[in-house]
C-alpha positions as CSV (number, residue, x, y, z in Angstrom):
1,X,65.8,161.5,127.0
2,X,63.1,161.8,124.3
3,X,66.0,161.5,121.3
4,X,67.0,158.6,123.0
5,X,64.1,156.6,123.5
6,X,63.0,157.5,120.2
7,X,66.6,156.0,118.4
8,X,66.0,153.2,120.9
9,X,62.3,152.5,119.9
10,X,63.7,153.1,116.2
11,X,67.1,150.0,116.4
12,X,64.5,148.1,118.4
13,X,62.4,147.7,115.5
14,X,64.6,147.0,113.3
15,X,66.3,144.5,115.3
16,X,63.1,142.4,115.7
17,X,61.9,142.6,112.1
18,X,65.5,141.3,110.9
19,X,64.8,138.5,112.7
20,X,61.7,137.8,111.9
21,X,61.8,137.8,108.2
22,X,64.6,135.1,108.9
23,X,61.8,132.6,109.1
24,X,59.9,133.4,106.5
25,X,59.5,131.0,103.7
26,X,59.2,132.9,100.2
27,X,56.3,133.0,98.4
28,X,56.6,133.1,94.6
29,X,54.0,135.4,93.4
30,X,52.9,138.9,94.8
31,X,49.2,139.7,93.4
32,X,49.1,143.7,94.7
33,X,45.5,144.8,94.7
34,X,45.1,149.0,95.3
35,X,41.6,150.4,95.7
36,X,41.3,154.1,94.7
37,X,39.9,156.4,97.4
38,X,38.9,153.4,99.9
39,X,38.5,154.2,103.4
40,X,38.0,151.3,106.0
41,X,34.3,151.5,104.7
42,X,34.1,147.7,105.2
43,X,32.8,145.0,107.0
44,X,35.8,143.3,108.4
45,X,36.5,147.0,110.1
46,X,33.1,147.2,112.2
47,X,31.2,149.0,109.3
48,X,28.2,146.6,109.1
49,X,26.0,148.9,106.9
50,X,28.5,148.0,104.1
51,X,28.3,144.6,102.0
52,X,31.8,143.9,101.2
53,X,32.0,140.0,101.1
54,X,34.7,139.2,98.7
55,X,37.2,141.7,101.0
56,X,36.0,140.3,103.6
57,X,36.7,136.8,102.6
58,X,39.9,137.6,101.7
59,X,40.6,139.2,105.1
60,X,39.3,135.7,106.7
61,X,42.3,134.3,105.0
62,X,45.0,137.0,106.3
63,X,45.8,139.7,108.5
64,X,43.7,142.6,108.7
65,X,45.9,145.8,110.4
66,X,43.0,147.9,111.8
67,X,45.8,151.2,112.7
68,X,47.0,151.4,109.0
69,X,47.4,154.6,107.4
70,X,48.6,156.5,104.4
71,X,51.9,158.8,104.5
72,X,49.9,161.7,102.2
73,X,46.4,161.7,101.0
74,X,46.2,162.6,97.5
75,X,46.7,159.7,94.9
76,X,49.5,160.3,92.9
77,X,51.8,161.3,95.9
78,X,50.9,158.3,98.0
79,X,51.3,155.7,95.5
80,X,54.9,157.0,94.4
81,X,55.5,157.0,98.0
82,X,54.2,153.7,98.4
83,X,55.9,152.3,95.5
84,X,59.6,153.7,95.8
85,X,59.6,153.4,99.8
86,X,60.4,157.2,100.8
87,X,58.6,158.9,102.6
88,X,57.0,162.0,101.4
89,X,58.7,165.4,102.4
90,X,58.2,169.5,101.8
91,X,60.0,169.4,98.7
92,X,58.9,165.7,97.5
93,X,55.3,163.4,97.0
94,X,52.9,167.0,97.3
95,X,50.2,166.6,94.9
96,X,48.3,164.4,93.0
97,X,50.9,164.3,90.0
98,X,53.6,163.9,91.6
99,X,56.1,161.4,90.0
100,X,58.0,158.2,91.3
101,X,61.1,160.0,90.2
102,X,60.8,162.5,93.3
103,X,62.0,160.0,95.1
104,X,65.5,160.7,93.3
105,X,68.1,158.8,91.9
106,X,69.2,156.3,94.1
107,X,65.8,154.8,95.2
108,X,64.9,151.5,93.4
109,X,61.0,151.6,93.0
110,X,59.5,147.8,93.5
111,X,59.1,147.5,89.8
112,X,62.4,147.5,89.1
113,X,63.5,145.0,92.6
114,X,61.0,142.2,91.2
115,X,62.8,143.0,87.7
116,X,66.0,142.0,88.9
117,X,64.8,138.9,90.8
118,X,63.0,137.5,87.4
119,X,59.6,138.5,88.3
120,X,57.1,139.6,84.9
121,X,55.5,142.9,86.5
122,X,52.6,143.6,85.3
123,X,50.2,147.3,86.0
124,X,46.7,146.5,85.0
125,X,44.7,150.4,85.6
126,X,45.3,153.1,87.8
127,X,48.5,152.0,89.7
128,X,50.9,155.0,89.2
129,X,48.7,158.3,88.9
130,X,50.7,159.2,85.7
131,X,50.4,156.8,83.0
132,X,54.0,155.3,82.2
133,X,55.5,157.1,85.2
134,X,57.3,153.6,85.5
135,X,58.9,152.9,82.0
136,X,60.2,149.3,83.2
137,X,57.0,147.0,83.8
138,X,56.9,144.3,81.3
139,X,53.3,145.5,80.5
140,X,51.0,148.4,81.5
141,X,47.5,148.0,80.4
142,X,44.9,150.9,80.7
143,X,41.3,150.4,80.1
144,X,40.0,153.4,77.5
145,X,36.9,155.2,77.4
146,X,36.2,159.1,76.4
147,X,37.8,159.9,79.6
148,X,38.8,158.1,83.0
149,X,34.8,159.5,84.6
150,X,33.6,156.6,82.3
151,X,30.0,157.1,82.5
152,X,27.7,155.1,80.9
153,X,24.3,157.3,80.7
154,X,24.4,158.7,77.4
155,X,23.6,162.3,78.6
156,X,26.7,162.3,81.4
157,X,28.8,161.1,78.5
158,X,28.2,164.0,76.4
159,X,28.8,166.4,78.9
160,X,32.4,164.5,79.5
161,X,33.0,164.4,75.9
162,X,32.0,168.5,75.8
163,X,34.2,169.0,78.6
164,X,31.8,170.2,80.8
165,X,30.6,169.2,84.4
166,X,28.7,166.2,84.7
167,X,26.9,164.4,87.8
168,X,28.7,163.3,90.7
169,X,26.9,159.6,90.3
170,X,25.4,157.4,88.2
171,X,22.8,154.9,88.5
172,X,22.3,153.1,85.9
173,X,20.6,148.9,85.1
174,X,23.7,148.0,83.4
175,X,26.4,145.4,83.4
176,X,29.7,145.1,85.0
177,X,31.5,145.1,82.3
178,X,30.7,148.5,80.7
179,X,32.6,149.7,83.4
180,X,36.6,150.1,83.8
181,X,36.8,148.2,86.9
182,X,35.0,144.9,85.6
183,X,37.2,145.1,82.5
184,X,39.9,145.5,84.6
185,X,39.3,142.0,86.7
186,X,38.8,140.5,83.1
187,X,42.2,141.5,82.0
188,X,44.0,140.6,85.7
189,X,42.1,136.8,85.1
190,X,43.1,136.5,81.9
191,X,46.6,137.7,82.8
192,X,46.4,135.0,85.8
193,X,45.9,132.3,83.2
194,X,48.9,133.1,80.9
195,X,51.2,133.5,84.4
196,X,50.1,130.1,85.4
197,X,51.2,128.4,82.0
198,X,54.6,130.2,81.9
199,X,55.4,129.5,85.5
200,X,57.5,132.4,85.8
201,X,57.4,134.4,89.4
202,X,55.0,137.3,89.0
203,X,53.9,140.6,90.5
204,X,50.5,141.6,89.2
205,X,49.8,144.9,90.2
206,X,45.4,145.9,89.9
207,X,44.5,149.2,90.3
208,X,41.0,149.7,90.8
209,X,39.2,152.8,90.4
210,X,35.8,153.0,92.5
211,X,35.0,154.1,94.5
212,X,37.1,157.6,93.2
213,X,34.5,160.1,92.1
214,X,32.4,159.8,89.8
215,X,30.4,157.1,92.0
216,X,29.2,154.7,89.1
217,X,28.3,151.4,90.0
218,X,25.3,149.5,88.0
219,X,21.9,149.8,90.0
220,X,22.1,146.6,91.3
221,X,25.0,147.4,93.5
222,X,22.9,150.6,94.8
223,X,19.6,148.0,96.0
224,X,22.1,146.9,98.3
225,X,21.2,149.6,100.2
226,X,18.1,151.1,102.1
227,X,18.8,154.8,102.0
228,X,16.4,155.8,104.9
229,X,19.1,153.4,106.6
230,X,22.5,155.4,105.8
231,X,23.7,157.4,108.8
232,X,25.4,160.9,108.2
233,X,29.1,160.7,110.7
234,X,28.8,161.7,114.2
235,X,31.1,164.8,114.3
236,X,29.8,166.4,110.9
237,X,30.3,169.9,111.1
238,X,33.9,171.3,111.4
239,X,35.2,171.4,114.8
240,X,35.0,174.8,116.7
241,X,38.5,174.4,118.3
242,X,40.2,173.3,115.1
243,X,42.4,175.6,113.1
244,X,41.0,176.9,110.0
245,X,44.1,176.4,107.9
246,X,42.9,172.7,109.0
247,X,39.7,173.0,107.2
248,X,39.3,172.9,103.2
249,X,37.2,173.6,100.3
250,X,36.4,170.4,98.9
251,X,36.9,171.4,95.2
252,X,37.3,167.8,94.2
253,X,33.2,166.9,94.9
254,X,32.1,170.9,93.9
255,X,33.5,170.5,90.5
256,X,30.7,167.9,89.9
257,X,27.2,169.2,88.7
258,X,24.2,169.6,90.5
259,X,26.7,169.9,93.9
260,X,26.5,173.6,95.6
261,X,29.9,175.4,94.6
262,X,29.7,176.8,98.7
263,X,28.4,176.4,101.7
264,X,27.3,172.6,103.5
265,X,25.5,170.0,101.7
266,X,21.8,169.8,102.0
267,X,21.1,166.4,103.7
268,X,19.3,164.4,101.7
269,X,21.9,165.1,98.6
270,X,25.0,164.1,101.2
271,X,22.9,160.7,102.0
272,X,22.5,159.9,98.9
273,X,26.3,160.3,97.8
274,X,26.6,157.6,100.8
275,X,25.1,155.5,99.2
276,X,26.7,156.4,96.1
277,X,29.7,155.7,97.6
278,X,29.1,152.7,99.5
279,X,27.2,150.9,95.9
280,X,30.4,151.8,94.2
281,X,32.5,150.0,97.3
282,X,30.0,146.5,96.9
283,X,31.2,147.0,92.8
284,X,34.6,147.1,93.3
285,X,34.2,144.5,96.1
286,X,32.7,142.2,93.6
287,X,35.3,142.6,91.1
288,X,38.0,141.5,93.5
289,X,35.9,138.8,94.6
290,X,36.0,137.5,90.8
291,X,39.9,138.4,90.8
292,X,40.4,136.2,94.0
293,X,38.5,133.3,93.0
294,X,40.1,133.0,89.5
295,X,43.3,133.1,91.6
296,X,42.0,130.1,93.8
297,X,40.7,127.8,90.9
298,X,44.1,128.1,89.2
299,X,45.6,126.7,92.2
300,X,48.1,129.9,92.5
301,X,47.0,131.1,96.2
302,X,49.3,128.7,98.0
303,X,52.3,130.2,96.2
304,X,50.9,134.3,96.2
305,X,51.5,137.0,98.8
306,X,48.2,139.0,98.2
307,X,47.9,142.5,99.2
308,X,45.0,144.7,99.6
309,X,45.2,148.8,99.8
310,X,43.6,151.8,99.7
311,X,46.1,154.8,98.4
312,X,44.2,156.9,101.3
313,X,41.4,157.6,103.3
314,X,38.3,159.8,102.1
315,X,35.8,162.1,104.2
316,X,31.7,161.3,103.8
317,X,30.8,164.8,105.5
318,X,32.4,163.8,108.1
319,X,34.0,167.4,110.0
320,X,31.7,168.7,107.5
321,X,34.4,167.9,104.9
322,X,34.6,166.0,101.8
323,X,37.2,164.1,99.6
324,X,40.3,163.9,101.0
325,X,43.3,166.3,101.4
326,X,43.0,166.8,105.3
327,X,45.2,165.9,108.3
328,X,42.0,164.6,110.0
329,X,42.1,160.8,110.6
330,X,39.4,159.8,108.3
331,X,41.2,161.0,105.2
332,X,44.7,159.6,106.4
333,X,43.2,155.8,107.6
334,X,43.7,152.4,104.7
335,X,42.2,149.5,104.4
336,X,45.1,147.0,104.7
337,X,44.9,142.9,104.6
338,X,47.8,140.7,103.8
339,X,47.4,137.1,103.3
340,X,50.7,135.2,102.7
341,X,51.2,131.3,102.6
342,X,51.7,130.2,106.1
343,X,51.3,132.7,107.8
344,X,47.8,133.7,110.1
345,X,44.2,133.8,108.6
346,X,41.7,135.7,110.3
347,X,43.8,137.8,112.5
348,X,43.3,141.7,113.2
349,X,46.3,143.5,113.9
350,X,46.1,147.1,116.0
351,X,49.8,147.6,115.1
352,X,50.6,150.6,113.5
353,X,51.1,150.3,109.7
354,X,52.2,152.5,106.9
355,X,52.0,152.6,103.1
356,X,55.8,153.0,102.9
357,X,56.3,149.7,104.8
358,X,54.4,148.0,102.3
359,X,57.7,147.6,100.3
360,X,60.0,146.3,103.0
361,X,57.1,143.9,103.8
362,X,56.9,142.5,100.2
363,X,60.8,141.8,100.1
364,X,60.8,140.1,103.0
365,X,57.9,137.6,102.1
366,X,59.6,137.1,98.6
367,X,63.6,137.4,98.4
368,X,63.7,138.2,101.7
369,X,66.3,141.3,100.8
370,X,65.8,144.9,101.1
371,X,67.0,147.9,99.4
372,X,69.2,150.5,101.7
373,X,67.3,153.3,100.4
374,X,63.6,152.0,102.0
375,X,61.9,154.3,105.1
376,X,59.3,152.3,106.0
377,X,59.5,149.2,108.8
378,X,58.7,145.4,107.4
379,X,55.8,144.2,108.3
380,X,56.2,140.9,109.4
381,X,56.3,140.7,112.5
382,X,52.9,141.5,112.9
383,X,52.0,139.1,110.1
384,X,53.7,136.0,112.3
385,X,52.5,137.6,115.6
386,X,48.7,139.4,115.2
387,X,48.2,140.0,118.6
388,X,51.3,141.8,119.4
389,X,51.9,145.1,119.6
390,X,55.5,146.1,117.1
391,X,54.6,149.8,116.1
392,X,53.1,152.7,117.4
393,X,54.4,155.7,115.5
394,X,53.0,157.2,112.2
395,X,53.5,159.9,110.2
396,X,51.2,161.7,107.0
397,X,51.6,165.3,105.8
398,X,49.6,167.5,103.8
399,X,50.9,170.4,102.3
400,X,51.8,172.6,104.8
401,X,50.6,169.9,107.9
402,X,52.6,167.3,109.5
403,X,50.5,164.8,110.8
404,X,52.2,162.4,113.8
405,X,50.2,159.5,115.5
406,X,51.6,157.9,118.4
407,X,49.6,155.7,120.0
408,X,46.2,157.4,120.7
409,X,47.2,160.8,120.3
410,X,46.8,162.4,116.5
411,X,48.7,165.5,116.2
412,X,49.7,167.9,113.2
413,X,51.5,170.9,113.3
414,X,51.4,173.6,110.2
415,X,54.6,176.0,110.0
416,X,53.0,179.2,108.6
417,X,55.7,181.8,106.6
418,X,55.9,183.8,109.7
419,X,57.4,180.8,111.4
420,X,54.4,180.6,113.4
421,X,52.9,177.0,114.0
422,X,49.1,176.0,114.6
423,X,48.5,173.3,116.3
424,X,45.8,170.5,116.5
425,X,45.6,167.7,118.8
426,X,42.9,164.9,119.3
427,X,43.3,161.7,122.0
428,X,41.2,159.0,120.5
429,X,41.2,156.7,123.7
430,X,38.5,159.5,124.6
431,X,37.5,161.5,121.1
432,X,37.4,158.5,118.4
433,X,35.6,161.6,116.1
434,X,38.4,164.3,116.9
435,X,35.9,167.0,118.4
436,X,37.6,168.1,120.8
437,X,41.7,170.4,119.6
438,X,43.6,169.2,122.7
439,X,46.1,171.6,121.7
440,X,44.4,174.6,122.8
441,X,44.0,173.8,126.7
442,X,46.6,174.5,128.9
443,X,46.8,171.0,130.6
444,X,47.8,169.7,127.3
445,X,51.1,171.8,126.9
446,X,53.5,169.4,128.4
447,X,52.1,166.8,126.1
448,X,52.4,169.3,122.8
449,X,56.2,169.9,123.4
450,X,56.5,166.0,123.9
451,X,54.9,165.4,120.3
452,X,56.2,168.3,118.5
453,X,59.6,167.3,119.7
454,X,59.3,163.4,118.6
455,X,57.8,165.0,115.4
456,X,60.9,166.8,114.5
457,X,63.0,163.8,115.4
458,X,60.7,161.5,113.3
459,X,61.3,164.1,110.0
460,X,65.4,164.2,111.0
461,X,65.2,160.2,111.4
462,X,64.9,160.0,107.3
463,X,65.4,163.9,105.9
């Protein structure tokens, strides 16, 4: 009965977002905008510590899906997920290296569909993690600096340019533009301009970089913020009922300096990497705003699909973990706003979204046809219908953990060498913070098997 329901809910899906995109009318340009290491740390998603205007804006003039998640947290492996429509796998998308070509042979990455259609494709930054990983776009443009930390304090730099460990932030009275992800705007504006006058279809892809560690955004950026006012997470220790193969090291923030190599953060340090984090979030926020408005005053946002990602989620001490690289909610959840010619402004959608339906979506809003080789679900109907409910099923892996969300219920399952599987379970209509391993109280059993047996036909539904 499960299998059934399951290849029902599955045809169903398709059927109605067939029909949808039938009565879509295509836009001419896609402007593809991917944030680096952005949680839902926003405004428009009930955050209203953060100052995130320009995102905000740009979510007043779309839809805003407030259930959208990434299929692996670690940046190379999502975006070549993201950007060849396969989902990842135990033997493909692992690390943060990892290649589009994983996805093998037969998989046309979206470069390559908006090729075919006549589209210029343009990368501007940190799209692909690997730098010419797609050799096909008609230009991929990389901002240069000693290396990608690109700090600006002239002590930090010679510690990069030494190789050795420098701070995890910066705060410095400086410009915009010394930093990669104001020069990065500059170039997308500029390229903006030279699209207009050639007329030809476009999809500009902007990778920006903050607010990825290092956190350096100029000082003015960090006055935003009252630090006595920045709240550690509720649930910021590691769950006692949790498995420990569940927890991690956080290597990624202990290789900075000045950041203890064990053991829990002292307070006031993990407050002020907030704040680090949240001045580097009102930088890049500004940057897109510029981006946006350049777009407006060349009169090319009637004609654009404009897209708005992070590649995955990121943990503030929260389960007294940092970084990503956990099956935990918070390093799984995206920001994710879509605003298309006619279609609904200022609409939240609590659908279920995935970065590997990004793809399908953009077809169907330009050419309108899609690849056999895509995983991922379309989009649209949620785009022409907000309020309505089209997808409840996710699913995110981490190395060894398989992560499936189906409705309120988040639950991974790690296959150890011995065959044997730990379990971890969390019901967010009553444990929003995931306290609380469902999975190791009896009354829950009949509800594990039910998971771990749509989990297995989830992986079986595209291995």
């Amino acid at each position: 009965m499960l299998m059934n329901n399951f290849l029902k809910y599955t045809f169903i899906l398709s059927v109605v977002f067939q029909a949808a995109a039938q009565d879509i009318k295509p836009a001419k340009n896609v402007l593809f905008i991917m944030v680096d290491d952005l949680r839902p740390e926003l405004n428009v998603y009930g955050q209203d510590l953060i100052k995130s205007p320009n995102i905000d804006a740009l979510a007043a003039a779309g839809t805003t899906f407030k259930r959208a998640y990434c299929n692996v947290p670690v940046c190379g492996a999502s975006r070549a997920s993201l950007l060849s429509g396969v989902r990842p796998t135990a033997k493909r998308f692992l690390k943060y290296y990892s290649s589009i070509n994983e996805a093998g042979p037969n998989a046309q990455h979206i470069v390559d569909y908006f090729n075919d259609r006549g589209y210029t494709t343009i990368s501007n930054n940190k799209i692909t993690h690997l730098k010419n990983d797609i050799k096909t776009w008609d230009e991929e443009w990389h901002p240069k600096d000693i290396s990608w930390r690109n700090y600006q304090d002239p002590k930090n730099r010679d510690l990069d340019a030494n190789k050795k460990p420098g701070p995890a932030y910066e705060r410095l009275a400086v410009e915009d533009s010394v930093y990669f992800d104001a020069q990065t705007a500059y170039k997308s504006i500029e390229d903006l301009k030279k699209l207009k006058a050639n007329g030809q279809p476009f999809f500009l892809a902007v990778g920006f970089v903050k607010p990825h560690l290092p956190f350096t955004a100029p000082k003015k950026y960090w006055d935003l913020y009252d630090e006595s006012k920045i709240r550690l997470p509720k649930q910021s220790t590691f769950p006692e009922t949790a498995p420990k193969i569940a927890n991690h090291k956080w290597g990624e923030l202990r290789a900075y300096k000045d950041i203890p190599k064990e053991g829990p953060i002292p307070e006031d340090l993990a407050k002020t990497l907030i704040h680090a984090y949240y001045a580097s979030v009102s930088f890049v926020d500004a940057q897109i705003g510029e981006l946006i408005n350049a777009l407006d005053a060349l009169e090319l946002r009637e004609s654009t699909v404009v897209v708005l990602v992070g590649d995955h989620g990121w943990s503030l001490s929260d389960h007294g973990l940092w970084a990503k690289h956990s099956n935990f909610e918070v390093a799984l959840q995206v920001p994710m706003i879509i605003s298309a010619p006619g279609l609904s402004e200022n609409k939240i959608s609590n659908s279920v979204a995935e970065l590997v339906d990004l793809y399908p979506t953009l077809c169907d809003l330009t050419s309108g046809k899609k690849p056999p080789h895509l995983q991922g679900n379309s989009l649209i109907s949620s785009l022409q219908n907000p309020d309505k409910i089209y997808k409840t099923t996710a699913l995110a892996r981490w190395q060894k953990g398989e992560t499936l969300i189906e409705n309120n219920y988040f639950y991974t399952e790690w296959t150890l060498k011995s065959n044997r599987i730990q379990r971890m379970l969390y019901d967010h209509s009553i444990d929003p913070d995931e306290t609380v391993n469902l999975a190791t109280l009896r009354r829950y059993d009949k509800t594990v098997e039910n998971l771990s047996q749509q989990l297995k036909l989830f992986k079986k539904s595209f291995n």
